[in-house]
C-alpha positions as CSV (number, residue, x, y, z in Angstrom):
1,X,6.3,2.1,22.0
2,X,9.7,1.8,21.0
3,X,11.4,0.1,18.6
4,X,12.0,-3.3,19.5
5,X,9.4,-3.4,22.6
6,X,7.9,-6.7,21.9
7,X,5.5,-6.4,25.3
8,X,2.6,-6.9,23.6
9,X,2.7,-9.8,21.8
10,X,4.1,-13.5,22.4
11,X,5.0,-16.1,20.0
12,X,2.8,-19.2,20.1
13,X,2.1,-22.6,18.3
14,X,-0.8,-21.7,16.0
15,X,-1.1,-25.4,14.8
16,X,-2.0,-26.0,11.0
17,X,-1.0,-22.5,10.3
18,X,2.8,-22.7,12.2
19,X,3.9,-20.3,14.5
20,X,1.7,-16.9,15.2
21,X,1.9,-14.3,17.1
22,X,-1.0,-13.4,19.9
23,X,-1.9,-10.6,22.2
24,X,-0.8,-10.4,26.2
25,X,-3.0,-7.8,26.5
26,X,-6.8,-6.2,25.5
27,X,-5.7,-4.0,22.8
28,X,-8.1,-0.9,21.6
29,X,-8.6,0.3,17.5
30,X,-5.5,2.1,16.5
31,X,-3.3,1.1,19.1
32,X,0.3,0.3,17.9
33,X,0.8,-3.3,18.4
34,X,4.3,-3.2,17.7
35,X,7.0,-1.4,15.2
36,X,9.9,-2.6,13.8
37,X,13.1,-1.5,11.3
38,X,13.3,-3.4,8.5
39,X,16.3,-5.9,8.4
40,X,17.4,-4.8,5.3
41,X,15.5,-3.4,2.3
42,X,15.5,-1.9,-1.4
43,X,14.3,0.4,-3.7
44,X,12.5,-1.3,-7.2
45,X,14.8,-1.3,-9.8
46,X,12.3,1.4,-11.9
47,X,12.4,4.2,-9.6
48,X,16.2,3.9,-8.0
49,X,16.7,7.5,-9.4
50,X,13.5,8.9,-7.4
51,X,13.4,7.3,-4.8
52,X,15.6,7.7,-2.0
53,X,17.6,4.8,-0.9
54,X,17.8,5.3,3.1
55,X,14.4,6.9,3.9
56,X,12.4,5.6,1.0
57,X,11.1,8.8,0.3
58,X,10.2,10.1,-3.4
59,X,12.0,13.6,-3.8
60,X,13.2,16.1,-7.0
61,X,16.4,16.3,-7.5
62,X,17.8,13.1,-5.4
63,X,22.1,13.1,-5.3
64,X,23.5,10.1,-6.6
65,X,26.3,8.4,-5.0
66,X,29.6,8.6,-6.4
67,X,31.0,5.8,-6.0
68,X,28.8,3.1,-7.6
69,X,26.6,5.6,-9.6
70,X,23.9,3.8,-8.7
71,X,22.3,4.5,-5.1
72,X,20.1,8.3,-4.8
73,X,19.9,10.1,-1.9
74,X,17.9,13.1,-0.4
75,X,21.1,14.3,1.0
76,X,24.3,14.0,2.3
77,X,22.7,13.4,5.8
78,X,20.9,10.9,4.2
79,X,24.1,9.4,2.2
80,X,25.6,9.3,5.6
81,X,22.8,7.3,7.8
82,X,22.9,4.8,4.9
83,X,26.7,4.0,4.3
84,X,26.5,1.4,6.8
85,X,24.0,-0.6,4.9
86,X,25.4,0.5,1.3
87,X,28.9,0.2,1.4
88,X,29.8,-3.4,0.6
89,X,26.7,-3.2,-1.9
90,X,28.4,0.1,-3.1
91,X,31.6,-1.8,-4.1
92,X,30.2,-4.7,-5.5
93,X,28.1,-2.8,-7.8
94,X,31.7,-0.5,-9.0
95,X,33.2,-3.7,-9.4
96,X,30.8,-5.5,-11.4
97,X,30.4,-3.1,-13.7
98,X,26.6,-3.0,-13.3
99,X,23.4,-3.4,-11.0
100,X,21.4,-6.2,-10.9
101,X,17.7,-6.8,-10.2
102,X,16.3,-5.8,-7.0
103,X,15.8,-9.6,-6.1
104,X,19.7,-10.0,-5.7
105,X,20.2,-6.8,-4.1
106,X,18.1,-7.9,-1.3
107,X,19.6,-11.2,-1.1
108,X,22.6,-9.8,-0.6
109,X,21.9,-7.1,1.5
110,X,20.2,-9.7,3.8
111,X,23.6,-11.7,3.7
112,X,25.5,-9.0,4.9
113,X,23.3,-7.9,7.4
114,X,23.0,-12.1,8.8
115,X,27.0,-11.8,8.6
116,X,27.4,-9.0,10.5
117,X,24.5,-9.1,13.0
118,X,24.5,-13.4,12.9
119,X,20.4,-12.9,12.1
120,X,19.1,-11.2,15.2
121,X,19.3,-7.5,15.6
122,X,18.1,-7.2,18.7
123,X,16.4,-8.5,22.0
124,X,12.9,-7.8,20.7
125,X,13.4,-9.7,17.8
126,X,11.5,-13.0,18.3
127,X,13.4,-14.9,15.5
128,X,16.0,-15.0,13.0
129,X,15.5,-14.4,9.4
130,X,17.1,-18.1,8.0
131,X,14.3,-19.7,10.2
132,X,11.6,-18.1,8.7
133,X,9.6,-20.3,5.5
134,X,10.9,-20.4,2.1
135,X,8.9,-22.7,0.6
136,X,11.6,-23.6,-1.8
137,X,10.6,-27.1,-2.4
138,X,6.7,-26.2,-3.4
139,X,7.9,-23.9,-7.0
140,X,6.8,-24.7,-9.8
141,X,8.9,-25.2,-12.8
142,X,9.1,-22.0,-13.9
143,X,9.6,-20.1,-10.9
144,X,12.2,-22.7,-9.7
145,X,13.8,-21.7,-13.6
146,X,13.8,-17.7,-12.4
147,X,14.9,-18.6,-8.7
148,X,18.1,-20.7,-10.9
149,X,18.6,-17.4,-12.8
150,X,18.6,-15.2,-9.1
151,X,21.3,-17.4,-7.8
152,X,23.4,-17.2,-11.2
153,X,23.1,-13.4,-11.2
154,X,24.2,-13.3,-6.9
155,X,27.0,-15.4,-7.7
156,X,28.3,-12.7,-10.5
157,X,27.8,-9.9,-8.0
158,X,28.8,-11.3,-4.6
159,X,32.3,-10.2,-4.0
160,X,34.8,-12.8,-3.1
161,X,36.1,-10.7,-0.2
162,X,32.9,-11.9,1.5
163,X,32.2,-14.5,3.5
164,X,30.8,-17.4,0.5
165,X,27.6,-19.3,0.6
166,X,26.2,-22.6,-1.2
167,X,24.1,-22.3,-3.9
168,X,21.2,-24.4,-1.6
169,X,21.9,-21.4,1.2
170,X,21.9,-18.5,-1.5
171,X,18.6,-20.2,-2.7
172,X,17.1,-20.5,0.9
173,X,17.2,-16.7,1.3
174,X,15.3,-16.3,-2.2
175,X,12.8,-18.3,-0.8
176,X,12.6,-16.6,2.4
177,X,12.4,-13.3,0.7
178,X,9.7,-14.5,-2.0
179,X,7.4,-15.8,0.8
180,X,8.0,-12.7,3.3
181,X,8.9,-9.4,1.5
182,X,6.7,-6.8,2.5
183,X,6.5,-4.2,0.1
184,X,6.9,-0.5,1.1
185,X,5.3,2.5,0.1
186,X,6.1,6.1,0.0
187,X,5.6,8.5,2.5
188,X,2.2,9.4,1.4
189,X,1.5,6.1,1.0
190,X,0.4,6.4,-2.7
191,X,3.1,3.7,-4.6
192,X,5.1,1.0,-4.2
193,X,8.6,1.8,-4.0
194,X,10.5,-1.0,-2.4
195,X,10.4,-4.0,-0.6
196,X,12.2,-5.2,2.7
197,X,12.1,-7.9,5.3
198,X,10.9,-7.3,9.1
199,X,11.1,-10.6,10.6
200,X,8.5,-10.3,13.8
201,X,6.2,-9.0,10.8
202,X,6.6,-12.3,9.1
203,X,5.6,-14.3,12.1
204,X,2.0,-12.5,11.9
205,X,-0.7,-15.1,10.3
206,X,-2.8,-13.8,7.5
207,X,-7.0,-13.8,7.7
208,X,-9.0,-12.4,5.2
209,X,-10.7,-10.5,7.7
210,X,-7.8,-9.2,9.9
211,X,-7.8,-7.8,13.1
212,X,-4.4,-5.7,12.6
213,X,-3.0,-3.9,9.9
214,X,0.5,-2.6,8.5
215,X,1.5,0.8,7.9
216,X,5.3,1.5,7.2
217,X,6.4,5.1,8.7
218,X,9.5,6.5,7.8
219,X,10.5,8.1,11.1
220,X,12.1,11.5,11.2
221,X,14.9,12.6,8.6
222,X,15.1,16.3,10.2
223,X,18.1,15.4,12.3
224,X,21.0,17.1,10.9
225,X,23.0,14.5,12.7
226,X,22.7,11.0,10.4
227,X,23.1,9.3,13.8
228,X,19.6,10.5,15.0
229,X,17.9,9.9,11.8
230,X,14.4,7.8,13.2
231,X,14.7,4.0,11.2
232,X,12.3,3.7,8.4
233,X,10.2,0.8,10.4
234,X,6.5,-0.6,10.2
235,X,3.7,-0.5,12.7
236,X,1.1,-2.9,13.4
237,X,-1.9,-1.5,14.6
238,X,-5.0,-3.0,16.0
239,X,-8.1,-2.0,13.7
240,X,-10.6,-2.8,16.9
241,X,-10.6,-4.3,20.2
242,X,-8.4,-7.1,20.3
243,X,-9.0,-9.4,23.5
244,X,-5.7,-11.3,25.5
245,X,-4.6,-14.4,24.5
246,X,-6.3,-13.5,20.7
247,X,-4.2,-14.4,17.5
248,X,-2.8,-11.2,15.5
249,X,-4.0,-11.4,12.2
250,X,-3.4,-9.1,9.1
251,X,-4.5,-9.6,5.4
252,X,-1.9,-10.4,3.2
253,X,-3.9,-10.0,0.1
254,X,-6.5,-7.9,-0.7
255,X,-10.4,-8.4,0.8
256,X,-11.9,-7.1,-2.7
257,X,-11.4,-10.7,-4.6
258,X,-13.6,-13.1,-4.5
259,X,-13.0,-16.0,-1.6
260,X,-11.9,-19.0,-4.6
261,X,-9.8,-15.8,-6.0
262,X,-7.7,-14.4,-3.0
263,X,-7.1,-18.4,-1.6
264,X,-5.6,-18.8,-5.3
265,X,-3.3,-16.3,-4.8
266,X,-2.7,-17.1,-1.4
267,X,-1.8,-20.7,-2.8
268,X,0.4,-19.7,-5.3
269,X,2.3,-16.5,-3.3
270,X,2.3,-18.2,0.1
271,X,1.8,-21.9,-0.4
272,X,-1.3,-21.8,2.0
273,X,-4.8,-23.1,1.8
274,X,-6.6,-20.2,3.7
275,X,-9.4,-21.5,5.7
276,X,-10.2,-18.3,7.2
277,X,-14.0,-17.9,8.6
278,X,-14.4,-15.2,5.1
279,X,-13.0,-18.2,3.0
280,X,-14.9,-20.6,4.4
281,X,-18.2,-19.4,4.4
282,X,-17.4,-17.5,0.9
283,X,-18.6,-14.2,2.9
284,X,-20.0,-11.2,1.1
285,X,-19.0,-13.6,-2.0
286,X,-23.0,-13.0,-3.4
287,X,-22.4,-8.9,-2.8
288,X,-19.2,-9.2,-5.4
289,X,-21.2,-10.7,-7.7
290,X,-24.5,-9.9,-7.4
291,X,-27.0,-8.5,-9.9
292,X,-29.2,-5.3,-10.2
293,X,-31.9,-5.2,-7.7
294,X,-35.0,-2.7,-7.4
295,X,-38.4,-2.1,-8.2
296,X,-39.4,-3.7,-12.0
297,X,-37.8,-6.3,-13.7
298,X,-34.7,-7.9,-12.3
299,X,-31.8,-8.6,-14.6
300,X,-32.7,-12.0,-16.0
301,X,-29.2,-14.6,-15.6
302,X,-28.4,-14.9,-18.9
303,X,-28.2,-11.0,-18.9
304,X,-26.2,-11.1,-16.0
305,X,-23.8,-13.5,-17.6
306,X,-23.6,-11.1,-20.6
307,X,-22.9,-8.2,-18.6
308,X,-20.1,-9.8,-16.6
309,X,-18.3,-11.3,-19.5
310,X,-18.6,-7.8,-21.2
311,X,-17.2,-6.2,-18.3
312,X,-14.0,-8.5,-17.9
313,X,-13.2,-7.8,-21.8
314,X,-13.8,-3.9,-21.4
315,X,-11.6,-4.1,-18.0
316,X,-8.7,-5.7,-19.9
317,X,-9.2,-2.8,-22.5
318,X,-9.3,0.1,-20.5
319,X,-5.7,-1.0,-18.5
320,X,-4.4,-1.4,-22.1
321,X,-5.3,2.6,-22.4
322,X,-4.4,3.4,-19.1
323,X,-1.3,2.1,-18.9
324,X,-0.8,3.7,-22.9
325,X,-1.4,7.2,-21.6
326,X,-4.7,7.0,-23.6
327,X,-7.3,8.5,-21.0
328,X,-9.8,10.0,-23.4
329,X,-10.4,6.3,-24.7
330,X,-10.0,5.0,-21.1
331,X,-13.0,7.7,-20.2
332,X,-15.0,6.4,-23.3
333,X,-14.8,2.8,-22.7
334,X,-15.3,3.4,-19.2
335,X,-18.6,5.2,-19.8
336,X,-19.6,2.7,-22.2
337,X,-19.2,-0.3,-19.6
338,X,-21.0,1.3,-16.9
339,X,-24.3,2.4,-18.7
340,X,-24.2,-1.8,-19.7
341,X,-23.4,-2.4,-15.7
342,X,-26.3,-0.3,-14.9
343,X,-28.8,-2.5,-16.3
344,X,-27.3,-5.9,-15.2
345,X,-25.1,-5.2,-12.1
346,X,-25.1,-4.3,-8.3
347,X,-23.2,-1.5,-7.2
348,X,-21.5,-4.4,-5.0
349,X,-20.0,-5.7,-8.0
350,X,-16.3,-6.3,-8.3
351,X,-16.4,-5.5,-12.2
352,X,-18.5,-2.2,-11.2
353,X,-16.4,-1.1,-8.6
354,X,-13.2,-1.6,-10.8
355,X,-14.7,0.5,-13.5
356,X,-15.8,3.2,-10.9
357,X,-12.3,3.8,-9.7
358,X,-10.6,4.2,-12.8
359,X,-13.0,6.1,-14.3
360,X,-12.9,8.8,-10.7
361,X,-9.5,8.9,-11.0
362,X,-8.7,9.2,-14.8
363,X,-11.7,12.1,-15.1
364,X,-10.3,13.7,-12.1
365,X,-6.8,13.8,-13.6
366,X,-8.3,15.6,-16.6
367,X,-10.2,18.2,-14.1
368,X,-14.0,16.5,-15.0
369,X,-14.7,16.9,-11.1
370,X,-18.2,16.4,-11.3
371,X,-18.7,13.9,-13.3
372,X,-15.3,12.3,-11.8
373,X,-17.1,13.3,-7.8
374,X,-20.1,10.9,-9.1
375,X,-18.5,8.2,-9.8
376,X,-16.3,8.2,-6.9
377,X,-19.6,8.4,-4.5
378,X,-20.4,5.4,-5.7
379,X,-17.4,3.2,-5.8
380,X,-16.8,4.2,-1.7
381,X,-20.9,3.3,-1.1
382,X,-19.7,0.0,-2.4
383,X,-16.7,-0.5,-0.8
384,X,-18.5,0.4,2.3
385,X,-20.6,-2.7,2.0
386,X,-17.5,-4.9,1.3
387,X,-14.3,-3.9,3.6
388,X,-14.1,-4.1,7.5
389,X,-14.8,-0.7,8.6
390,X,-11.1,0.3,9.5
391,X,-9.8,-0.8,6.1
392,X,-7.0,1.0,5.0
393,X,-7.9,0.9,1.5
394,X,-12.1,2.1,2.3
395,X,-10.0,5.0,4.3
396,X,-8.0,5.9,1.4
397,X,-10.7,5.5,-1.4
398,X,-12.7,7.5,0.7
399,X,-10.2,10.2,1.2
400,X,-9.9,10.7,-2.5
401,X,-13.9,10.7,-3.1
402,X,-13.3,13.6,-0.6
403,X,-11.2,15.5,-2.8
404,X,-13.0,14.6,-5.7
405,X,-15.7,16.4,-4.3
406,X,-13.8,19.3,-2.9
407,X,-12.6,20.1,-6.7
408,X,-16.0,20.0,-7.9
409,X,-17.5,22.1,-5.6
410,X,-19.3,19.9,-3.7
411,X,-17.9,21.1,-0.3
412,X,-20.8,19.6,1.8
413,X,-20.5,16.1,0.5
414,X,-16.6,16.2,0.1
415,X,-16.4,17.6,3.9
416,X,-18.2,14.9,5.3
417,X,-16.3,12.0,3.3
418,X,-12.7,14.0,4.5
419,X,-14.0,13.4,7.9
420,X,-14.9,9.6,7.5
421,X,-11.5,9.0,6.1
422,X,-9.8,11.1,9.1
423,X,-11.9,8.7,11.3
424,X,-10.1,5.5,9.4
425,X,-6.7,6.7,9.1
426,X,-6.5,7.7,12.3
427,X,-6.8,4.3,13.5
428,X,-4.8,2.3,10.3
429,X,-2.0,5.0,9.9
430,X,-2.0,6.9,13.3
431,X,-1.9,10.6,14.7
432,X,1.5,11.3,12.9
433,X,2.0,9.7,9.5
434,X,2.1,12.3,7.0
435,X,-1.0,11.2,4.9
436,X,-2.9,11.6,8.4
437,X,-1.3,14.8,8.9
438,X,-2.7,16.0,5.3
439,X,-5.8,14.8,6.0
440,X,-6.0,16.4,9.2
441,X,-5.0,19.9,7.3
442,X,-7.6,19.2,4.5
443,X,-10.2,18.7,7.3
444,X,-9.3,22.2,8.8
445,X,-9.5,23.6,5.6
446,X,-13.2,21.9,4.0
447,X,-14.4,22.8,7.8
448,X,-13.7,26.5,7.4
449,X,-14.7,26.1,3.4
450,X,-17.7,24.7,4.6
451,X,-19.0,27.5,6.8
452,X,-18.1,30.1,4.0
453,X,-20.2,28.0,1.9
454,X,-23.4,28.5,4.1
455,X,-22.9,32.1,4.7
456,X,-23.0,32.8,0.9
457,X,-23.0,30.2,-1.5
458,X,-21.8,32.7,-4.5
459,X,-18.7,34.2,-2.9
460,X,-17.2,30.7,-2.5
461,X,-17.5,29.0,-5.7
462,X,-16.1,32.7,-6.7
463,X,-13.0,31.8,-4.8
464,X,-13.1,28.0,-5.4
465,X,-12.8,28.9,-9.4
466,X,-9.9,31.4,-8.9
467,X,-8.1,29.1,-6.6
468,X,-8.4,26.4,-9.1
469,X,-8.2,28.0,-12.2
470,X,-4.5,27.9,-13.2
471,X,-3.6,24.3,-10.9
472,X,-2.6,21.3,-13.0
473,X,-4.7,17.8,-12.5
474,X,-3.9,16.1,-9.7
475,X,-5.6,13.3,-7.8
476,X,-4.6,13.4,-4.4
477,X,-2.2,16.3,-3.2
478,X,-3.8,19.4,-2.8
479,X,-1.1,21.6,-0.9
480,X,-0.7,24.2,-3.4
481,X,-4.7,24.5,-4.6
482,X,-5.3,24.4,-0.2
483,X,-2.2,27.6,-0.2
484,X,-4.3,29.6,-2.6
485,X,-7.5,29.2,-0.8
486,X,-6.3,29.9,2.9
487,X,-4.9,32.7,1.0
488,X,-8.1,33.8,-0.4
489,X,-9.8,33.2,3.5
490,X,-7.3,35.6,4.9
491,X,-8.3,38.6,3.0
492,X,-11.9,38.2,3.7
């Protein structure tokens, strides 16, 4: 499909919920709906020096432009394919003397692009950005307090060689931006990096249990020519059959909240009261919170209670830690709150599965595989029993179980769980995003592990220890442990 090709879809009254989008045609799991470029987008203020400002891309060693001091770049091709959008930002950022907050970058960036473009970019754009909600009115007293601060700091930057806007109009495109931003990852799809507007995106209704999903690909940035650089765009993606005439849904929040939880935040980031079927029938609600159950006493409620409340406390404690660099306490406290979840709490439990992914990810960080591969097993049995089964989230927790395990050792299991995750990502990221196509190599590579393993046992953990012996923790990328190993497969 190419950019622009809205074929697939049609826009359509969808009642309560406003305007929708729907299906003109049967769509199958993993087919691409529909992409997009953004309209205009930028990088978070905290990583503008790592993050490339035209591909959105983390990269070493990032060239900063000249001019304004401010905006990085991969390279000059890069530089180049980007002027377009940068320039008047460029020269408003030399002249002011200093950048402000990502907020009133976009703003402006969005006025520029309205100026230039008058709000629709093309023929398969089904509507302009300054129709789309802002929910301006519904703020609360605070936020309405920052939104007064936004347009004081746009009016400071906003160059009077522009074209100038009201303080109502400068507000409006807060609003919009507040209630539509979609934020964008990096190209492995590991951390938030930015945030942009696509405007058919914002037309899609939310559901907690979605039949689409988003996945932003940053097109090609080979082209020596800046001219043929792909656009950093998002794709919309079926995660199962999707019948004609049937509304597109995606989730705008995440399923793993309980159903009073995720309509609160729905309420306050959307101004929405989601009546979704999930909502409404408080679905797998009992699963996040349900107790212990098994053979022999069952967790009386007052136990239950206890646990829970303990949990919440040792939760707040361990992000203290985490986020203080303090992962031997973050370990502790972790182990401490999951032998009191064990005698209380389902492994369906939110507090559990919290508890379970930190503690995976902060012992594999400091190379405790096994024990780290464990606890990983257990979070993804969970989330298996909570997310639809083309979740993006189940395919990435289960991708990093699978290379838990592969790091301990346990090449069977961590195969088998590489594979699952392959399955997923397939359908919620496609054939050729680069986390699929990392998968895909790590796949090849447990597969021919795998039948080393069988043939004798002693020889590969031999080679698995070598391999990993000198490699510094890391979670998720394991290019240069996978190097060493296919190395090690050659000379056999």
């Amino acid at each position: 499909m190419t950019l622009g090709n809205m074929d697939n879809v049609e826009l359509f009254d969808a009642g309560k919920k406003g305007r929708g989008l729907r299906a003109t045609k049967e769509l199958s799991a993993g087919e691409v709906v529909f992409s997009e470029p953004s309209f205009s987008a930028v990088v978070f203020d905290s990583l503008s020096t790592q993050v490339c400002h035209s591909c959105f891309r983390r990269q070493a060693n990032l060239h900063r432009c000249a001019q304004c001091k401010f905006a990085h770049y991969c390279d000059r091709t890069c530089q180049t394919a980007c002027w377009d959008e940068h320039k008047q930002e460029c020269g408003a950022i030399k002249k002011l003397g200093k950048t402000p907050s990502e907020n009133v970058r976009l703003a402006a960036r969005v006025l520029w692009r309205i100026q230039k473009d008058t709000g629709i970019v093309s023929d398969g754009q089904l509507t302009s950005v300054e129709q789309l909600q802002e929910h301006v009115a519904d703020l609360p007293e605070d936020d309405l307090k920052e939104l007064k601060m936004d347009v004081h700091n746009f009016l400071k930057y906003w160059p009077h060689s522009s074209r100038q806007h009201p303080a109502e109009h400068i507000s409006h495109i807060f609003g919009i931006i507040s209630c539509n931003g979609f934020t964008l990852s990096d190209q492995r799809g590991l951390q938030a990096v930015g945030v942009g507007l696509f405007p058919n995106l914002c037309l899609v209704n939310h559901d907690c249990w979605p039949n689409c999903t988003v996945i932003l690909n940053h097109g090609s940035q080979s082209a020596l020519n800046p001219a043929l650089h792909s656009k950093r765009r998002i794709e919309l993606r079926a995660l199962g059959k999707v019948a004609e005439g049937e509304e597109l849904t995606v989730g705008y929040v995440d399923f793993l909240n309980l159903s009073a939880d995720r309509q609160r935040i729905l309420k306050q980031q959307y101004h929405f009261d989601c009546t979704c079927q999930q909502c409404s029938q408080r679905s797998k609600d009992d699963l996040m919170m349900a107790a212990k159950e098994g053979e022999g006493n069952k967790p009386s409620a007052d136990l239950v209670k206890e646990v829970t409340a303990f949990s919440k406390e040792c939760l707040e404690k361990i992000e203290k830690c985490r986020t203080g660099g303090n992962f031997h306490e973050v370990v502790k406290l972790c182990r401490e709150c999951l032998e009191k979840q064990d005698s209380a709490l389902a492994d369906t439990h939110l507090y559990k599965l919290r508890v379970l992914s930190i503690a995976s990810e902060v012992l594999s960080y400091l190379r405790l595989f096994s024990e780290a591969a464990d606890y990983a097993r257990k979070m993804v049995e969970g989330y298996t029993k909570l997310y639809h089964p083309n979740n993006a989230q189940l395919g990435m927790a289960t991708m990093r179980a699978g290379v838990t395990h592969w790091h301990a050792g346990q090449i069977e299991t961590g195969h088998g769980m590489i594979c699952k995750a392959f399955a997923i990502l397939m359908v919620t990221h496609g054939p050729n995003h680069p986390i699929t196509r990392d998968l895909e190599t790590m796949r090849t590579q447990t597969e021919a592990e795998l039948r080393m393993f069988k043939q004798n046992e002693h020889v590969y953990h031999t080679m698995r220890e070598a391999a990993l012996k000198h490699e510094p923790a890391c979670m998720i990328d394991s290019s240069s442990t996978d190097e060493k190993i296919k190395g090690l497969i050659r000379k056999q």
